[in-house]
N, CA, C and O atoms as a DFTB+ gen file, in Angstrom:
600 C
 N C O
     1  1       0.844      -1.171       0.000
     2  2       0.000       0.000       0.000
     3  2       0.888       1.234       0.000
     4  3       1.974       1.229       0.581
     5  1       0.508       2.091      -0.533
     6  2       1.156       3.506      -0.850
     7  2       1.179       4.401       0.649
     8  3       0.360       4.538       1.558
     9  1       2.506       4.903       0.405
    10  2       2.848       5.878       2.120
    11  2       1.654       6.963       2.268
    12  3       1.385       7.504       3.340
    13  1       1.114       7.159       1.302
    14  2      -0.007       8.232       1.544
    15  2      -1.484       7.441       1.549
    16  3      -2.503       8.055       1.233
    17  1      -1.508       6.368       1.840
    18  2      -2.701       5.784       2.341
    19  2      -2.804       5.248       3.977
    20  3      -1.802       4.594       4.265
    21  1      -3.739       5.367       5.062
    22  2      -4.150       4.661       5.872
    23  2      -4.035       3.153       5.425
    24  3      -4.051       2.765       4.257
    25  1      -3.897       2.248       6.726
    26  2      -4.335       1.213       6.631
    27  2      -5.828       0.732       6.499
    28  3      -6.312       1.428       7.392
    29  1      -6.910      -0.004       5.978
    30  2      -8.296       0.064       5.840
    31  2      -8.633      -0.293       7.556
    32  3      -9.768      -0.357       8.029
    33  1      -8.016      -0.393       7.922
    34  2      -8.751      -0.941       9.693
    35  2      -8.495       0.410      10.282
    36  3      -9.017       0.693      11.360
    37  1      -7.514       1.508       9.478
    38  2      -7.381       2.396      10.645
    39  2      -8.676       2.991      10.999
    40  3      -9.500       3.355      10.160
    41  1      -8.837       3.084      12.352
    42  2      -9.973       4.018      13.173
    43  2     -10.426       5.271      12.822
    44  3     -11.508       5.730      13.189
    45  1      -9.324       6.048      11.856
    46  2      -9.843       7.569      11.267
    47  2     -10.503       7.507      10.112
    48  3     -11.023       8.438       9.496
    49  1     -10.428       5.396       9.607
    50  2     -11.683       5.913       8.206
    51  2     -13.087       5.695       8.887
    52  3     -13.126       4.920       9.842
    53  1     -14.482       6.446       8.384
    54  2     -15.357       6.259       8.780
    55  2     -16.140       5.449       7.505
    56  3     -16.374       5.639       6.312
    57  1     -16.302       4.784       8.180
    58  2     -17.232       3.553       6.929
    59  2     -18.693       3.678       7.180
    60  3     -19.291       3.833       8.245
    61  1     -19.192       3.564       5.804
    62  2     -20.583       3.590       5.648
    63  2     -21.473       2.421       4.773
    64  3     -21.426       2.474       3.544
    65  1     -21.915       1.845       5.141
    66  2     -22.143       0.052       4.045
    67  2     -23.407       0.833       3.560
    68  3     -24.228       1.623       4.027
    69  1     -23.088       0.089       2.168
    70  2     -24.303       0.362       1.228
    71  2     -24.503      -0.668       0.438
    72  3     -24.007      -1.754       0.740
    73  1     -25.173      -0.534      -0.578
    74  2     -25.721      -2.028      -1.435
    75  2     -25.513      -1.397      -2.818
    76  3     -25.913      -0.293      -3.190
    77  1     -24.614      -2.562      -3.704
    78  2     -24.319      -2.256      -5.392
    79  2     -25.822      -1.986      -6.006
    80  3     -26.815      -1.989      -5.278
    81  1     -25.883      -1.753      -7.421
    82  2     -26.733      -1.727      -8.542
    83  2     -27.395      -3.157      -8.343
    84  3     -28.571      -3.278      -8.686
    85  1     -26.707      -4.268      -7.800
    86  2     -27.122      -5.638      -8.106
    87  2     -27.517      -5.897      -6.594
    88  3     -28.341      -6.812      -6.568
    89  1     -27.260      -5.475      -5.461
    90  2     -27.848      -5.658      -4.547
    91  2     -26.782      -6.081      -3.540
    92  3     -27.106      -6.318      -2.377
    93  1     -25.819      -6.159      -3.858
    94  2     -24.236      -6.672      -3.240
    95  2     -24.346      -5.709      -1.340
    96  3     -25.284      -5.027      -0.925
    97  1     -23.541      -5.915      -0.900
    98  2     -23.116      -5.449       0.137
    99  2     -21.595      -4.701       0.002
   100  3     -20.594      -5.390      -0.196
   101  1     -21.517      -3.084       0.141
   102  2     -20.385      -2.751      -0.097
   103  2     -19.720      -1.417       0.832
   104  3     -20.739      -0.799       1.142
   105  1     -18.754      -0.805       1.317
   106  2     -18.642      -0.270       2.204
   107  2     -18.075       1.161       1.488
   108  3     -17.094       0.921       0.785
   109  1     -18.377       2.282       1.499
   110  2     -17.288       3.280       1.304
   111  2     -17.193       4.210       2.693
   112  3     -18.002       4.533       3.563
   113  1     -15.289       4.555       2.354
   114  2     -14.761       5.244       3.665
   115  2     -14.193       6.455       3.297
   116  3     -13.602       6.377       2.221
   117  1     -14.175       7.267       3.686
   118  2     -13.213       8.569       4.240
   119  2     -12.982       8.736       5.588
   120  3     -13.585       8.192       6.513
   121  1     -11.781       9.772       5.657
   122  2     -11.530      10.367       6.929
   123  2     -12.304      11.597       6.851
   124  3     -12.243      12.207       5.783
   125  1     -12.906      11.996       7.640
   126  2     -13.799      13.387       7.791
   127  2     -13.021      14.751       8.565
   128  3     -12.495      14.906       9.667
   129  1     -13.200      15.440       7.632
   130  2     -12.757      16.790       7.805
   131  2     -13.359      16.914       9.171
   132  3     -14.402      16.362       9.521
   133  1     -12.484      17.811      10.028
   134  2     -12.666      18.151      11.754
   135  2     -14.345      18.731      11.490
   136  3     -14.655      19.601      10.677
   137  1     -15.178      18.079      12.300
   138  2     -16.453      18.480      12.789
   139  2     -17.838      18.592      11.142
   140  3     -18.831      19.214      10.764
   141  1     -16.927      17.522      10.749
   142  2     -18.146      16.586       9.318
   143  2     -17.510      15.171       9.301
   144  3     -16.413      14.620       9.204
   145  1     -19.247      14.814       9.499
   146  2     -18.875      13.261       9.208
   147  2     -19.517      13.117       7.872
   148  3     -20.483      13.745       7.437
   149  1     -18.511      11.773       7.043
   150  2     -19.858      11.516       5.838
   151  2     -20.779      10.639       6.626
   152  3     -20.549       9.745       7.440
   153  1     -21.764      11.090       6.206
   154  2     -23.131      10.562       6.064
   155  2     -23.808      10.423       4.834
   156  3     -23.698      11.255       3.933
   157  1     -24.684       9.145       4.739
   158  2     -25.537       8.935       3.301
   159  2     -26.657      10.630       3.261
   160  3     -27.431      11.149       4.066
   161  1     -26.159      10.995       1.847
   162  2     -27.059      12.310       1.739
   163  2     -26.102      13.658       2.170
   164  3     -26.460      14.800       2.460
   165  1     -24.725      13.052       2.094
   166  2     -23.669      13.818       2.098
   167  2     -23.528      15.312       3.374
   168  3     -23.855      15.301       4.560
   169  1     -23.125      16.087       2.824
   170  2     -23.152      17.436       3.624
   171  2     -24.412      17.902       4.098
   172  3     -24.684      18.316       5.225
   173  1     -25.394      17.745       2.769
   174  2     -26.636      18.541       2.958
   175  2     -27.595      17.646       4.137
   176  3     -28.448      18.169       4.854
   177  1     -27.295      16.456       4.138
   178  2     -27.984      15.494       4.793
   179  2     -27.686      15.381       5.968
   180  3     -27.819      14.340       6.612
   181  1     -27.129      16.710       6.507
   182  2     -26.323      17.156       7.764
   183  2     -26.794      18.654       8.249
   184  3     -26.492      19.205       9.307
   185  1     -27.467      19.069       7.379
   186  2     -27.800      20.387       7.184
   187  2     -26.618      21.566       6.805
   188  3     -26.654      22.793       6.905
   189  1     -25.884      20.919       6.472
   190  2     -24.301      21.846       6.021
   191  2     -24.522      21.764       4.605
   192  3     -24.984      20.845       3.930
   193  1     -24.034      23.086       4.236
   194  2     -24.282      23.681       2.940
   195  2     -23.336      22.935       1.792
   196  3     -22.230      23.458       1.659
   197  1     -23.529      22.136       1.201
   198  2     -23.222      21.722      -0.488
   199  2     -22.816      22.363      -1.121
   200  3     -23.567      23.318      -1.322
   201  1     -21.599      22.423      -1.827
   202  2     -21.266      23.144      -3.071
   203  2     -21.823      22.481      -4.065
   204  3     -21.719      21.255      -4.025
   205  1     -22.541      23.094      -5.183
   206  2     -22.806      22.318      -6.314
   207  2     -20.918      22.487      -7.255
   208  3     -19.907      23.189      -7.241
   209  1     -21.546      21.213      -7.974
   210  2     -19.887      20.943      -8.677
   211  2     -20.003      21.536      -9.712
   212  3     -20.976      21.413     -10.455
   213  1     -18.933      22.345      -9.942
   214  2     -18.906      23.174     -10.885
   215  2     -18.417      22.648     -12.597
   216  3     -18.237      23.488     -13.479
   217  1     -18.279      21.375     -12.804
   218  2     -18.658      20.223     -13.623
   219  2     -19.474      19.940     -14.072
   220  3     -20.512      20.184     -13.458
   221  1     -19.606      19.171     -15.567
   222  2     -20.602      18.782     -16.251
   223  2     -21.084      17.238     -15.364
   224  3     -20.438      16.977     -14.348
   225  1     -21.623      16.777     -15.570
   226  2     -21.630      15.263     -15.903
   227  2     -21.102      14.840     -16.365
   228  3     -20.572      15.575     -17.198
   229  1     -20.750      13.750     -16.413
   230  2     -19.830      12.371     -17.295
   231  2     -19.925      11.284     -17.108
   232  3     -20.559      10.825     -16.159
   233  1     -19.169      10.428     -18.180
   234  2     -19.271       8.798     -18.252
   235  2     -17.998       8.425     -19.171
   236  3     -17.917       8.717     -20.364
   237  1     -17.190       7.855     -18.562
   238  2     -16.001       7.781     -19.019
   239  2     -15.652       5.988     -18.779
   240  3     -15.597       5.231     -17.809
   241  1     -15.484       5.881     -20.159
   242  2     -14.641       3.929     -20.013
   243  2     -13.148       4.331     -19.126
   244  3     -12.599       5.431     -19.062
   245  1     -12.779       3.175     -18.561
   246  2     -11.429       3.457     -17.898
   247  2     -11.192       1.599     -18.051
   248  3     -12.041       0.811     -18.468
   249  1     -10.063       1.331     -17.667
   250  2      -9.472      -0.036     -17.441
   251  2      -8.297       0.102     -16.567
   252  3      -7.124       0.397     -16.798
   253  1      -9.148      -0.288     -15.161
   254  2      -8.398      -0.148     -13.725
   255  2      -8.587      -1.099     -13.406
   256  3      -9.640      -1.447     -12.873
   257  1      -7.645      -1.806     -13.627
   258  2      -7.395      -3.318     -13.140
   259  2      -6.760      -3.285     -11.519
   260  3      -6.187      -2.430     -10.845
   261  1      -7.330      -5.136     -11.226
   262  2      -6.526      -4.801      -9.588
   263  2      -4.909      -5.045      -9.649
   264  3      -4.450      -6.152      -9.929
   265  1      -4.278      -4.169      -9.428
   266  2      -2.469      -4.404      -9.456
   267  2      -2.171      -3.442      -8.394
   268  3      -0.961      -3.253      -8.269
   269  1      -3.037      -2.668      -7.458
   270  2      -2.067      -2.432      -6.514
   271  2      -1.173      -1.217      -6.436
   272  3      -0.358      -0.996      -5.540
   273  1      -1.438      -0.413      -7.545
   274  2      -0.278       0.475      -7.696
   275  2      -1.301       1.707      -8.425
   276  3      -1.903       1.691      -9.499
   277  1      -1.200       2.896      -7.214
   278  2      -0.915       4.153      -6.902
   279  2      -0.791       4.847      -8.323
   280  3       0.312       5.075      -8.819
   281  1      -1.746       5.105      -8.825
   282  2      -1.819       6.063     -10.843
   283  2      -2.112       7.927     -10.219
   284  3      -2.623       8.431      -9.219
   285  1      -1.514       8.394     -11.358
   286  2      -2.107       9.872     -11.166
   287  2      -2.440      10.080     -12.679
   288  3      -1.731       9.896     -13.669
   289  1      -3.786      10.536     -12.559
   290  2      -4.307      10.594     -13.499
   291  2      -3.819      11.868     -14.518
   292  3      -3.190      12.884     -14.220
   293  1      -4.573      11.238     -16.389
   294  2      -3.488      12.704     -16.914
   295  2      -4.621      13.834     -16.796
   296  3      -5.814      13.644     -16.561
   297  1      -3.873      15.231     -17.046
   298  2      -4.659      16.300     -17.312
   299  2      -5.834      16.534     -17.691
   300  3      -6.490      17.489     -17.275
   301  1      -6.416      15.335     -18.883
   302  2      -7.851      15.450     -19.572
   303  2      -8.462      14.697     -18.611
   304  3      -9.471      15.078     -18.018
   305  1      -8.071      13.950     -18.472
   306  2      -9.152      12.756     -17.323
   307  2      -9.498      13.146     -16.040
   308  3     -10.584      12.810     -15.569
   309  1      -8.322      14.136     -15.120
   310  2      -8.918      15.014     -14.207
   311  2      -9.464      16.273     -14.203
   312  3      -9.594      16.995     -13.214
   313  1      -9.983      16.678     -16.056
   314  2     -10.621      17.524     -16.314
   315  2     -11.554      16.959     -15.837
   316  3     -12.193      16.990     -14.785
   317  1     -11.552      16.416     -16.780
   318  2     -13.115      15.915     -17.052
   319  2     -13.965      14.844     -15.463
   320  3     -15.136      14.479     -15.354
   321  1     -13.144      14.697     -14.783
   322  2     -13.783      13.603     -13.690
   323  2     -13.194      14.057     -12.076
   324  3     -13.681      13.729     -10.994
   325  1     -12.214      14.758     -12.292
   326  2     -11.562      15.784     -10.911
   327  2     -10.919      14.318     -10.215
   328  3     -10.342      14.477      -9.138
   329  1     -10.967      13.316     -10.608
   330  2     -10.277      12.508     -10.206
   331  2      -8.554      12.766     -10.357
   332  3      -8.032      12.946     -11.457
   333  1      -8.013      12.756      -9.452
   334  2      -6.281      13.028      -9.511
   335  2      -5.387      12.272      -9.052
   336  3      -4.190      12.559      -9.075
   337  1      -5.888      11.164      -8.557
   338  2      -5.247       9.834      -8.496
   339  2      -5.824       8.701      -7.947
   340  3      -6.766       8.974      -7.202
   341  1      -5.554       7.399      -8.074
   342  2      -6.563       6.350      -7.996
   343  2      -5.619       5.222      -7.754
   344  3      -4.442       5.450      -8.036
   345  1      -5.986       3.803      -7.185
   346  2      -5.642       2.787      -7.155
   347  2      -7.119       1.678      -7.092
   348  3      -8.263       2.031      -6.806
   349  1      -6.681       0.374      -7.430
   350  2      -7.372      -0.695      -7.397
   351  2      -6.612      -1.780      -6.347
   352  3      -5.396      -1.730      -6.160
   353  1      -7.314      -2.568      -5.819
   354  2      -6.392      -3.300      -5.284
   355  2      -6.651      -4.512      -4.672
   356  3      -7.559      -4.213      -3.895
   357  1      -6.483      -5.406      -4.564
   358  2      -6.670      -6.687      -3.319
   359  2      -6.516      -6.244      -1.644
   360  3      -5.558      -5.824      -0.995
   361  1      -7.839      -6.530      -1.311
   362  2      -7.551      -6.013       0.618
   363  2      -7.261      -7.689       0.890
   364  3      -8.008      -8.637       0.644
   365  1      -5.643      -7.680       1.601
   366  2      -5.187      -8.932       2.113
   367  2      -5.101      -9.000       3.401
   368  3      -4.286      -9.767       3.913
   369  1      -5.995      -8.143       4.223
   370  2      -6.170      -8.012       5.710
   371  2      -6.649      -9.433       6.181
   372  3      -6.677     -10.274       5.283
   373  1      -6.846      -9.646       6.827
   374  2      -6.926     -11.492       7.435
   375  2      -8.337     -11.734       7.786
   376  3      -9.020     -12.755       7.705
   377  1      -8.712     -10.067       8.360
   378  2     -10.322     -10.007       8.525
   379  2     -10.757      -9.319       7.448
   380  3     -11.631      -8.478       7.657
   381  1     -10.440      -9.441       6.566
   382  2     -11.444      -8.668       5.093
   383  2     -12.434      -9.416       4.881
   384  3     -12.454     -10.641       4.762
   385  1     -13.456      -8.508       4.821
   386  2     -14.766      -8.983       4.153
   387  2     -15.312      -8.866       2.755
   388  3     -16.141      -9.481       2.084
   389  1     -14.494      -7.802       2.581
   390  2     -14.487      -7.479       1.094
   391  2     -12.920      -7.585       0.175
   392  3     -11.856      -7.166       0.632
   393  1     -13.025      -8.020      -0.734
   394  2     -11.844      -8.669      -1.668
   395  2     -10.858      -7.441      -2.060
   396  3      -9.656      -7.320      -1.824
   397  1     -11.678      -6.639      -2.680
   398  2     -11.239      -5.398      -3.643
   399  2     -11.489      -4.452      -2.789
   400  3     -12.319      -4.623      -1.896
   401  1     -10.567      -2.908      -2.987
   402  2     -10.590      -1.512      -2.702
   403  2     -10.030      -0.691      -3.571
   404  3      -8.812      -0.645      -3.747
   405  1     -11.115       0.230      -4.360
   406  2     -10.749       1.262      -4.877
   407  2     -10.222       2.565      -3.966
   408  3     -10.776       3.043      -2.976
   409  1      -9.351       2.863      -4.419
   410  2      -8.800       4.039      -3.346
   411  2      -8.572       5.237      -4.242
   412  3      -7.904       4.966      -5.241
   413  1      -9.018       6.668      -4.113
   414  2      -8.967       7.949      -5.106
   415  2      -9.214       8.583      -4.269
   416  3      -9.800       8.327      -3.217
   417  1      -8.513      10.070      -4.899
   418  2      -8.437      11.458      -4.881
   419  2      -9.357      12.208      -5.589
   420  3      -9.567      11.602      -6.639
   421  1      -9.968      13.154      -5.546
   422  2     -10.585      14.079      -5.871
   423  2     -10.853      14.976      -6.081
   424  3     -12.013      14.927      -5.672
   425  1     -10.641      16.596      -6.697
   426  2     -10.570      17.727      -6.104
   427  2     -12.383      18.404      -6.849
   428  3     -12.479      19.610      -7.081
   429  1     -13.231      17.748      -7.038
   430  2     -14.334      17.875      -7.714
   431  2     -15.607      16.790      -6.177
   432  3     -15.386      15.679      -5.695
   433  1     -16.416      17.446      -5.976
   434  2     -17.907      16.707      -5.578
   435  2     -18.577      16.769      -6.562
   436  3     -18.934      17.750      -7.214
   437  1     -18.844      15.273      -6.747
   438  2     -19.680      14.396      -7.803
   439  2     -20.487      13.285      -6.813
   440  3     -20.174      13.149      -5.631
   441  1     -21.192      12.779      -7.234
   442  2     -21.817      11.277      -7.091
   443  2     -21.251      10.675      -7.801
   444  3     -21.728      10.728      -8.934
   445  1     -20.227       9.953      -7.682
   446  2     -19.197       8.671      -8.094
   447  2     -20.042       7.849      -8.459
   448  3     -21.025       7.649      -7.746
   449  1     -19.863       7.154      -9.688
   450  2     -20.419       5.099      -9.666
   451  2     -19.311       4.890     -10.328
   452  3     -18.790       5.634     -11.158
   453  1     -18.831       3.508      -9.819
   454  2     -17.539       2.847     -10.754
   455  2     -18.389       1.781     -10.641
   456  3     -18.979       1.251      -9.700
   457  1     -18.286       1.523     -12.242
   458  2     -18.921      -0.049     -12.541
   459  2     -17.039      -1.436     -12.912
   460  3     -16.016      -1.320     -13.586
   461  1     -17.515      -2.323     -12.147
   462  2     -16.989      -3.766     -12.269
   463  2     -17.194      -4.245     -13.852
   464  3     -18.073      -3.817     -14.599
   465  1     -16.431      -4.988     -14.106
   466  2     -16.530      -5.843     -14.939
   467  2     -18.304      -6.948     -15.691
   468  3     -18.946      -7.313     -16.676
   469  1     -18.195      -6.940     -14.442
   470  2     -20.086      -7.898     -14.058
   471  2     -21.037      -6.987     -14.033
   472  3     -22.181      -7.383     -13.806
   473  1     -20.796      -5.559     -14.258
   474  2     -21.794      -4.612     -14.615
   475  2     -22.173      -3.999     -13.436
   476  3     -22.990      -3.081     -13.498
   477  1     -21.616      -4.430     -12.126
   478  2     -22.425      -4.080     -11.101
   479  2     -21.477      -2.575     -11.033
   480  3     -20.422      -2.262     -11.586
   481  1     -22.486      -1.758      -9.989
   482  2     -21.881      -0.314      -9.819
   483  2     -21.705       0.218      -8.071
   484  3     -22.456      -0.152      -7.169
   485  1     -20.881       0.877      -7.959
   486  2     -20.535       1.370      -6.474
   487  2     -20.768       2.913      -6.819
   488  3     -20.581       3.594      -7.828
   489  1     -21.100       3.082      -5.946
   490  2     -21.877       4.450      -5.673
   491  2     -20.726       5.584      -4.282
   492  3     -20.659       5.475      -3.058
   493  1     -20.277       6.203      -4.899
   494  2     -19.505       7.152      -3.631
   495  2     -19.895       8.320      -3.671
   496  3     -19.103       8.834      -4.461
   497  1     -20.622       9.131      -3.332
   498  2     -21.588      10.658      -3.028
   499  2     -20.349      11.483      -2.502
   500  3     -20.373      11.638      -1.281
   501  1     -19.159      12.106      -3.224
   502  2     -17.964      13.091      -2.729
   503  2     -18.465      14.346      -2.710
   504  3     -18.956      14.995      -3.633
   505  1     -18.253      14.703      -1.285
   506  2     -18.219      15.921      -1.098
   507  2     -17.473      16.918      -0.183
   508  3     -17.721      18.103       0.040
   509  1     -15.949      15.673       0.545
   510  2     -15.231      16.287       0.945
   511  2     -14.166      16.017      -0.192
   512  3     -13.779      14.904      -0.546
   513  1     -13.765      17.228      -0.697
   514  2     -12.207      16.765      -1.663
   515  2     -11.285      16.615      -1.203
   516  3     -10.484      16.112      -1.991
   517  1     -10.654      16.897       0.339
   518  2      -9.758      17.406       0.584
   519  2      -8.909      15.379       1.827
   520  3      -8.062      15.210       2.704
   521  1      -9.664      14.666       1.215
   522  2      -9.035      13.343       1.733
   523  2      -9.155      12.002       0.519
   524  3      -9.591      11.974      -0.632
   525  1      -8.511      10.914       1.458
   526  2      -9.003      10.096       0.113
   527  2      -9.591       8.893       0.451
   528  3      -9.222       8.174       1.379
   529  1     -10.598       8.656      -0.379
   530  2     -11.811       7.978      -0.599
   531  2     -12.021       6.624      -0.881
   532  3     -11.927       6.268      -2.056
   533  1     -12.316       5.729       0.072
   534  2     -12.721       4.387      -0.266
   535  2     -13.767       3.340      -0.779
   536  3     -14.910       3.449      -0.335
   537  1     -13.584       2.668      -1.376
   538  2     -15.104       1.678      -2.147
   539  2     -14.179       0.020      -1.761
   540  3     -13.198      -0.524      -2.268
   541  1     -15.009      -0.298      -0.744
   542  2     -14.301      -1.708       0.027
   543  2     -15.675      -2.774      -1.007
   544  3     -16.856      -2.591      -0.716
   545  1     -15.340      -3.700      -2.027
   546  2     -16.243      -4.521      -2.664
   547  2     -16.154      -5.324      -2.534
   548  3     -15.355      -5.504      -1.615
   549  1     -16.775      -6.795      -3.190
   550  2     -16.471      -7.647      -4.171
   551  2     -17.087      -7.889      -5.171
   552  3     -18.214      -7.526      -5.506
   553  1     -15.896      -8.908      -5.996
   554  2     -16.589      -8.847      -7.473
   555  2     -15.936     -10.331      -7.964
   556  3     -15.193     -10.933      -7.189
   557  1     -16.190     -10.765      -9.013
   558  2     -15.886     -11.735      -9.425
   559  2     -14.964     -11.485     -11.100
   560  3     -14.308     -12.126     -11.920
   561  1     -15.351     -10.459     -10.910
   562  2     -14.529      -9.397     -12.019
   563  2     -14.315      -7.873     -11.745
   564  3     -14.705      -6.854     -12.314
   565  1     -13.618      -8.097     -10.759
   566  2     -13.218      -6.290     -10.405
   567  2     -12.332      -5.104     -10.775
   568  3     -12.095      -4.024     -10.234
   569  1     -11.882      -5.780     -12.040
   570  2     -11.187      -4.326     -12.724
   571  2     -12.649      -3.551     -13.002
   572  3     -13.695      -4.118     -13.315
   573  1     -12.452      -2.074     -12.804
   574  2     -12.925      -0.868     -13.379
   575  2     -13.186      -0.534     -14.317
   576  3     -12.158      -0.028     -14.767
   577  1     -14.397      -0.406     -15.434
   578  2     -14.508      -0.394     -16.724
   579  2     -14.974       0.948     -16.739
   580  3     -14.517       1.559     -17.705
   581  1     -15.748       1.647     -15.987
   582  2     -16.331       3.082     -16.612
   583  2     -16.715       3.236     -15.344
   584  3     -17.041       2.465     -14.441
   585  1     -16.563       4.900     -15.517
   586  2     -16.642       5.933     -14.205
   587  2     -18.087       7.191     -14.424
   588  3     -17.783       8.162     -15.118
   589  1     -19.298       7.170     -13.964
   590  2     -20.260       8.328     -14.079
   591  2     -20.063       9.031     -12.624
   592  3     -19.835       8.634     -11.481
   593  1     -20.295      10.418     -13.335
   594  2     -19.959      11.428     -11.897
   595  2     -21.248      12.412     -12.262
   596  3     -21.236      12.779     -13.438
   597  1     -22.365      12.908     -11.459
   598  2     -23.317      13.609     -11.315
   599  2     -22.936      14.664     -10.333
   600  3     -23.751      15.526     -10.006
């Protein structure tokens, strides 16, 4: 794992379980900025004020396979998706429940979906940019094929 990542057990990510497109069981984490937690329904669902993203929409193919290794994305791709760096990876923790972890950067709030291979989709609602962001899955085909951001 990369020097600028937590370990997934550390205590400063706050995890939130949610359910794929297909009905899966799946977890996403951040560390929360001093005095915000994520919560489902993000900032506003806190009564704290939302920036709308100053971004279009998108839907972008990608091929993020699991290997483990720490990418920074190029110039057009963090135009277009504010994504600024990313990994895929195998969680080999002893108590993992989930196989795969996408791990990314952000400097854009979007509603994330990264779809799997098997079509299924993970859902991450960003709206702190300023940490980095987890999608704890499984899949039976978990490279990354395409990224929509709302």
């Amino acid at each position: 794992m990369s020097a600028n990542l937590l370990a997934l057990d550390d205590p400063k990510i706050q995890w939130i379980e949610a359910k794929s497109r297909n009905g899966a069981a799946y977890k996403t984490g951040t560390i929360p900025t001093k005095g915000v937690d994520q919560v489902k329904g993000g900032a506003a669902g806190r009564g704290l004020k939302a920036e709308k993203p100053s971004k279009e929409d998108f839907g972008v193919d990608v091929n993020w396979p699991v290997d483990g290794k720490w990418y920074q994305t190029s110039s057009d791709f963090k135009s277009l998706t504010g994504i600024t760096n990313y990994m895929v990876s195998k969680n080999d923790s002893f108590i993992a429940i989930f196989d795969y972890v996408i791990s990314f950067k952000t400097d854009e709030s979007y509603d994330y979906h990264f779809e799997d291979e098997t079509g299924d989709r993970y859902e991450c609602n960003v709206y702190l940019t300023s940490t980095t962001h987890y999608i704890s899955y499984n899949s039976k085909k978990p490279t990354i094929i395409n990224i929509t951001g709302k």
